[in-house]
N, C-alpha and C positions, 0 to 999 in steps of 0.2 A: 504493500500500500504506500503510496505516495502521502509523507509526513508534508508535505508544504502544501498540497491542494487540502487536504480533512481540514488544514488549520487556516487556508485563506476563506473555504465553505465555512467553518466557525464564524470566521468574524463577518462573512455575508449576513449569515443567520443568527447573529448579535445585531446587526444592523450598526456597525461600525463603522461605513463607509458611507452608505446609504441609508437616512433616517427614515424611521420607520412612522407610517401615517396612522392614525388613532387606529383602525382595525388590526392592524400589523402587530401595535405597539400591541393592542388586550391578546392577543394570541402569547408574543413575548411574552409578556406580562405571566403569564396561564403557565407555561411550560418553565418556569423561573420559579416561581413560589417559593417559601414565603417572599412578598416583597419587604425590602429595608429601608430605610430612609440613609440617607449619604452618613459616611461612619463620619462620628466627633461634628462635622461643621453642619450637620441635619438634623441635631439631636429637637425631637418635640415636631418635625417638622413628618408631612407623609410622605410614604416609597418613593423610593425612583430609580429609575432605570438609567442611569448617569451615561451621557452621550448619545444617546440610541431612538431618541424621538427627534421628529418634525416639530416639535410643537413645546410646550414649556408641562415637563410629564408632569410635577410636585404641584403646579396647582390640577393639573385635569385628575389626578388621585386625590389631591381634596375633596374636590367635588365629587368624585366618586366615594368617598369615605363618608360623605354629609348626605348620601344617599343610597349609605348602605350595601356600596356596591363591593365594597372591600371591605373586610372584617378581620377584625384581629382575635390573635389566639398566640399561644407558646407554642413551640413548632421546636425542631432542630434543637434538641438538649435541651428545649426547656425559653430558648430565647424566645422574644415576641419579635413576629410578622405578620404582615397584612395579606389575606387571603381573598380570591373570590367565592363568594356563599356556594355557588355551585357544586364547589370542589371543598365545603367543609366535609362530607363523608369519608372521603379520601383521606383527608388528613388527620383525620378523628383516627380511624381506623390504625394509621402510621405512628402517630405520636399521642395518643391519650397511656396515660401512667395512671390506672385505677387506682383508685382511694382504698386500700382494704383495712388499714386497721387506724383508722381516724381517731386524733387526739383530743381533749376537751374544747381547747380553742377551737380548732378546724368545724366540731360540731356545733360548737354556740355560731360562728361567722355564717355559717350554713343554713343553721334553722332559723337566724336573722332574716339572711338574704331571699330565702324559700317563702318569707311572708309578706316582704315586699321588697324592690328596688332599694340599695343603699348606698351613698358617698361612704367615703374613707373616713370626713369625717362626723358623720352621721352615728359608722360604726362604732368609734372613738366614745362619742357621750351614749352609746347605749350599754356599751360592755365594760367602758373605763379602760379600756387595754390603749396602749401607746402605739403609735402610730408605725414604729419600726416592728410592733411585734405582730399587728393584723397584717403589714404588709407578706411577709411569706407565707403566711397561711392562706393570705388570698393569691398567690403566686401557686401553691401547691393545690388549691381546689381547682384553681383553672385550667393547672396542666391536667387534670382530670377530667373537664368538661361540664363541670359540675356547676360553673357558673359563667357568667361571660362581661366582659368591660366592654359597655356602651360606650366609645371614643368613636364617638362622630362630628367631632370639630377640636379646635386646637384648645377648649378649657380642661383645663387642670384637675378636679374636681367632680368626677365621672362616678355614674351610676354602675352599679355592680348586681345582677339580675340573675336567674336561677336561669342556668342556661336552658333547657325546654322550653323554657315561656318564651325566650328569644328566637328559639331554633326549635317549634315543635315538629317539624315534616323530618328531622333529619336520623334518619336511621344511621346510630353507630354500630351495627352490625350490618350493613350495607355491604362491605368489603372487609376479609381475611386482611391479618397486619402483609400477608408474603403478597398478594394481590396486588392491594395499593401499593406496596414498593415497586412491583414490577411496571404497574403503571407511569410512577415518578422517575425511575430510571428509563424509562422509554422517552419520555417528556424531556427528560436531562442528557439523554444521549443525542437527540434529535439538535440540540441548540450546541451540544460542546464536542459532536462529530465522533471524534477518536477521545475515548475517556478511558481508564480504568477505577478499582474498585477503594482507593485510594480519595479520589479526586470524589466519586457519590459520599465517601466515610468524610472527607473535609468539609461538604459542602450540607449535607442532610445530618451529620450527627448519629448515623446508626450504626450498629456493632456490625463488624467484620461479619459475623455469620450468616447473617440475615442479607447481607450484601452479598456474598456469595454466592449461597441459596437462589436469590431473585436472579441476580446474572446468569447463573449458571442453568436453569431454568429456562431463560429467554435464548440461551446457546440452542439448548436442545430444541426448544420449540423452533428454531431457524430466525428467529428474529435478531439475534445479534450474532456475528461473526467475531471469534480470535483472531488476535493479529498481534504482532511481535511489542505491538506498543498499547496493547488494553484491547476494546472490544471497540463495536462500531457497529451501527443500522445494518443488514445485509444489502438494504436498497439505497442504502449509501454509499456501500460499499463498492456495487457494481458502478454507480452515478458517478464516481471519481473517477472514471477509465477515462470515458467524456468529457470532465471536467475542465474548462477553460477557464481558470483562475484570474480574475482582476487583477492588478499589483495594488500592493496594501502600501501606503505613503500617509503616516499620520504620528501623530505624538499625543496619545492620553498618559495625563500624569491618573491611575483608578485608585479611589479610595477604597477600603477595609473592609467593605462592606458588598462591593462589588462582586458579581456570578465568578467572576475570571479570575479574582482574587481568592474568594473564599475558595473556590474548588482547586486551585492551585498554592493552597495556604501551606500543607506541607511539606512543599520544596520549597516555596521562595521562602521560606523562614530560612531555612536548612542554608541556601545557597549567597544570600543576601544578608548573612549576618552582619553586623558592628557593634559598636560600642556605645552606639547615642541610648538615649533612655527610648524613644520610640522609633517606627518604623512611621512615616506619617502616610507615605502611599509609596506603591508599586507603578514604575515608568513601564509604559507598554508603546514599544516604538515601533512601527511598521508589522504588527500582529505578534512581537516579541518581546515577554518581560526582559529588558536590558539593565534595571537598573532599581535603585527604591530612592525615596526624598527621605530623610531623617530629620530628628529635632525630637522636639517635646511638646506634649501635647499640655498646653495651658488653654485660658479661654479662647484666644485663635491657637493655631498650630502654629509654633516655633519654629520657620527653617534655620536646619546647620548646614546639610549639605545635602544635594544631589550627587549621586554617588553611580556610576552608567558603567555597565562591560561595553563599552565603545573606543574605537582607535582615538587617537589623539585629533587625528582632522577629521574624523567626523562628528566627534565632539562638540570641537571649535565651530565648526559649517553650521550646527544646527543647533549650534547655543540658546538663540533666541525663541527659538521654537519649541524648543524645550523647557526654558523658564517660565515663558507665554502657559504653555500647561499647567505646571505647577502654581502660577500665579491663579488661575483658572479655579482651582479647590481652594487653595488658603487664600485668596483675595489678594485684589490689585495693590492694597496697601501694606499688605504683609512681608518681609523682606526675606528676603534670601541671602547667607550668611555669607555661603561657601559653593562654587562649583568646580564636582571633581578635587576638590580641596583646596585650591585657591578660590580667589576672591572674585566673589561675581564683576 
């Protein structure tokens, strides 16, 4: 198999090159799940698909989140993302963590919420409990499904509802947990072309086994082929012979929170090491991680350096093009320390 065509098709069907128009994007959108909001400089704000729309995606998910169109829940270990209602069975089925042996908190929060809608701190003056200690108990009924946070606009101060009353049509036995993963690795293989089992465990948060399992599963049903570099569609696979690759000519500095990042979170740690206190984003130059931005993460992101596996002239050539990105995540006013270790 041809490694440079699976990965120019990736970033076709990331819509890297060419933005994707609102039907485009909700398909993206769909086979990407959970959505996340931009890592550290999106915090509070809704999902987004960072570079990959026509259009301005963070408010058109607003508006879809103020109309219910995206709903949130703990997904992937536990963190929260934004889903469409469609496909809460699916994800029920993937990531609910049954309640079996419930504590006294977890049962007073519960038979609170089971009698009517309640803020945080609503809960607060009815149980006298502090605010730090209802918060994981309502963090562990939700990863259960047991209730659900009404976050349908940017206030603070959110209704907390017996999930049924929210979601009565939604059958959590709709789908087997191995079901729905094979669904999501279809969904996931489709958008990231050549993957292995690696990059589903980076990105979805599930146990080796169960990864496995589903893949290996999808081999024998004929739906996904091996190949020296992970698995791939079989009608992907045949489609690459054909393939007439665009040339990829672009510079995203991707934030932490991005598809290409999370799912490639276990090398570029591994390979992009240093010494700063954080990684602030992954440089993705011409459809190749080349490099990571460092600094610290204070209320903007601190740059130190940009730090590139590039020759020395093509460095230089494409300096500005390269800053222009970074400048692009941390803001036009945010400076930049160091590049390549001297001084911008």
């Amino acid at each position: 198999m041809n490694q440079k065509k699976a990965n120019a098709l990736c970033i076709e069907r990331q819509y890297l090159t060419r933005k994707a128009n609102e039907n485009e994007y909700i398909n993206l959108y769909r086979d990407l799940q959970p959505g996340l909001n931009v890592y550290w400089n999106g915090f509070g704000d809704p999902p987004s698909l960072t570079y990959r729309a026509d259009f301005n995606d963070i408010e058109f998910n607003r508006e879809r989140q103020r109309k219910h169109k995206l709903i949130k829940g703990r997904f992937c270990g536990g963190n929260l993302g934004w889903i469409m209602p469609e496909d809460l069975e699916l994800f029920t089925a993937v990531f609910i963590k049954p309640l079996e042996n419930p504590n006294t908190r977890q049962i007073a929060l519960l038979e609170l919420i089971e009698r009517e809608p309640l803020t945080i701190h609503q809960m607060k003056e009815e149980t006298g409990m502090l605010v730090k200690e209802i918060t994981p108990v309502l963090h562990r009924l939700q990863e259960a499904f047991l209730i659900y946070e009404d976050q349908f606009d940017g206030e603070w101060d959110r209704g907390w509802h017996k999930f049924s009353d929210m979601h009565p049509d939604v059958n959590l036995k709709k789908y087997t947990r191995h079901e729905a993963i094979k669904i999501l690795i279809q969904r996931f293989a489709y958008r990231l072309v050549c993957f292995d089992a690696k990059m589903v465990k980076s990105y979805y948060k599930l146990p080796d086994k169960e990864i496995k399992a589903a893949v290996s599963a999808l081999v024998d049903d004929g739906v996904f082929i091996e190949n020296e570099n992970g698995y791939i569609l079989r009608e992907d696979f045949e489609m690459l012979n054909n393939y007439a690759a665009e040339p990829i000519k672009f510079v995203y500095a991707m934030h932490r929170n991005d598809v290409l990042v999370k799912s490639n979170e276990h090398w570029l740690k591994e390979k992009f090491n240093h010494s700063y206190p954080d990684t602030l984003y992954y440089m993705l130059i011409d459809g190749v991680f080349c490099g990571t931005v460092v600094g610290k993460f204070r209320y903007t992101p601190e740059v130190e350096d940009v730090m590139l596996e590039l020759s020395k002239d093509e460095a230089a050539l494409r300096k500005d093009e390269i800053l222009n990105a970074v400048h692009y995540l941390c803001g036009k006013n945010n400076p930049i320390k160091k590049y390549q270790g001297g001084k911008v």
